[in-house]
N, C-alpha and C positions, 0 to 999 in steps of 0.2 A: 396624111403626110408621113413620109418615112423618118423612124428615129435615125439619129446621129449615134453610129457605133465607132468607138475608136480601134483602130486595125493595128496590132503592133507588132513590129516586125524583127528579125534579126537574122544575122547570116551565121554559118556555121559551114568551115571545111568536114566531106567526108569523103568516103573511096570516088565518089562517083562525083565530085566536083561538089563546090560550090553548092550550097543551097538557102533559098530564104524562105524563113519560116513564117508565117502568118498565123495570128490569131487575134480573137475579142474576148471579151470577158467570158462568153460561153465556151470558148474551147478553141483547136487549130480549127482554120478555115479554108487553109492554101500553103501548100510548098510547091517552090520554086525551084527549077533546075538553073543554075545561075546567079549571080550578083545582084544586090539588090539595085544597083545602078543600071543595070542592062536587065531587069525585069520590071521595072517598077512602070512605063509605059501602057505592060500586057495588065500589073495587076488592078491600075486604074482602071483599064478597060472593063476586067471583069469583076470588079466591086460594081462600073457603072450598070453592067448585064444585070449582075443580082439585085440592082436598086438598092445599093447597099453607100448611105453616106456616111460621109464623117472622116476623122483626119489620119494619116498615117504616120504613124508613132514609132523610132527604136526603141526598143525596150529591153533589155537584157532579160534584167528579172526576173518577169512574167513567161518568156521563153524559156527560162533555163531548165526548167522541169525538163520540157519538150524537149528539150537539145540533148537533154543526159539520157532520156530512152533514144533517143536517134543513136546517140555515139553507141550506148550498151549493145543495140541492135549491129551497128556496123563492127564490132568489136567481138561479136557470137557471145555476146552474154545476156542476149534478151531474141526473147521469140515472137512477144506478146505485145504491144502497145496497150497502155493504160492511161491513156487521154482522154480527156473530154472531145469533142469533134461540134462545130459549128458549120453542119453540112449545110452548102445550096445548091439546090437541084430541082429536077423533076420528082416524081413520087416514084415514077419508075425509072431513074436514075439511082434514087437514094436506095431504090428497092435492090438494083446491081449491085452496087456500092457493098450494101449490107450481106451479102452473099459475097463477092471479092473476101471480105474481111472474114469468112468461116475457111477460110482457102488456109491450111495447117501451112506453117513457117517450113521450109523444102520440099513443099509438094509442087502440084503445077493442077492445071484444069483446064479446058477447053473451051472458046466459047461456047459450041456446041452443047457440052455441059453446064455451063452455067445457065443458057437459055432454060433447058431441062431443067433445073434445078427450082428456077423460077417460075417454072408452069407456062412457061412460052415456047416449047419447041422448034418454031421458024424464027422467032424473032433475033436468031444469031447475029447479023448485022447490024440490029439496036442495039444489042449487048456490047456491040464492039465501039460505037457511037458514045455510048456509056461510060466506057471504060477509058475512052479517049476524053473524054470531059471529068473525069476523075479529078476533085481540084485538091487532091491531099496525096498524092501518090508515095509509096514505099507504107504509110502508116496502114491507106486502104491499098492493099496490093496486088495492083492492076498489073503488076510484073509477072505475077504467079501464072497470070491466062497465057495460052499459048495454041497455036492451030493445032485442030482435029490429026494433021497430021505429025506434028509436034515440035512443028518448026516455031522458029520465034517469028511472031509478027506482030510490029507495032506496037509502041508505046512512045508517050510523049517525050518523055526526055532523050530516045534515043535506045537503038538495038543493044547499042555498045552497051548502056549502063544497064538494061535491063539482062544480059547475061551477065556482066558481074554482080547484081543484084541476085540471081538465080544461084550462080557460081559458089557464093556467099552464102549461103545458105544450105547449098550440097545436092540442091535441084538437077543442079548439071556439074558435068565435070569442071574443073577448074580451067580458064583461057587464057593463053599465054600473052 
């Protein structure tokens, strides 16, 4: 039988909209692009994916750690995230995942590289599969990847915030 974790949630404005923050006792679990009113359908969904019961809770509090390295981050006064993480995934999800997160704050990387990186050289298109399943984005940053060629492509929240996400950082030039 699966334990009952309590999920606790909270919203916080930053450059790139709206986000809701999730976490359980062991650390964040999921950020949202979006209001916790108009995400809370998806995050049911995928607590129900991960076999993950139990109730969902606001909670300032327990978030606010989280929220103050978010703001530090959107604010260029933090590079590093020093959170706890309640990742779910595959092994070779968590294994992207954990390489996304060695990706230095204004740099960028290719899926291409990242496959390399992992010792899977064709497996480019799982890595991007990966990275699109990403359920912490900005903390693990799946913004940083970008095509071989060095275009932007794809991310969950949207092109737009992943170049100002980049922007911000000094990855790319600043968008007007």
């Amino acid at each position: 039988m699966t334990a009952q974790i309590t999920h606790y949630v909270k919203e916080m404005n930053s450059p790139v909209g709206r986000l809701t923050i999730v976490a359980t006792d062991k650390g964040v679990c999921h950020i949202h692009f979006g209001e916790l009113v108009k995400c809370m359908a998806s995050l049911k969904a995928w607590l129900k994916k991960q076999g993950r019961k139990g109730e969902v809770v606001q909670c300032d509090e327990t978030l606010r750690p989280i929220c103050q390295q978010l703001e530090e981050y959107f604010s260029g006064e933090r590079k590093n995230f020093d959170v706890s993480l309640d990742l779910c995934g595959t092994e070779f999800q968590k294994k992207v995942w954990n390489t996304l997160s060695e990706i230095e704050y204004g740099e960028t990387k290719s899926y291409k590289e990242i496959a390399q990186s992992i010792g899977a050289p064709k497996a480019v298109r799982a890595i991007g599969g990966a990275n699109n399943q990403n359920p912490i984005p900005i903390i693990i940053p799946c913004h940083r990847v970008i095509g071989s060629n060095g275009n932007m492509v794809g991310y969950g929240g949207g092109l737009d915030k992943k170049e100002l996400l980049l922007s911000l950082e000094g990855a790319i030039e600043k968008i007007s």
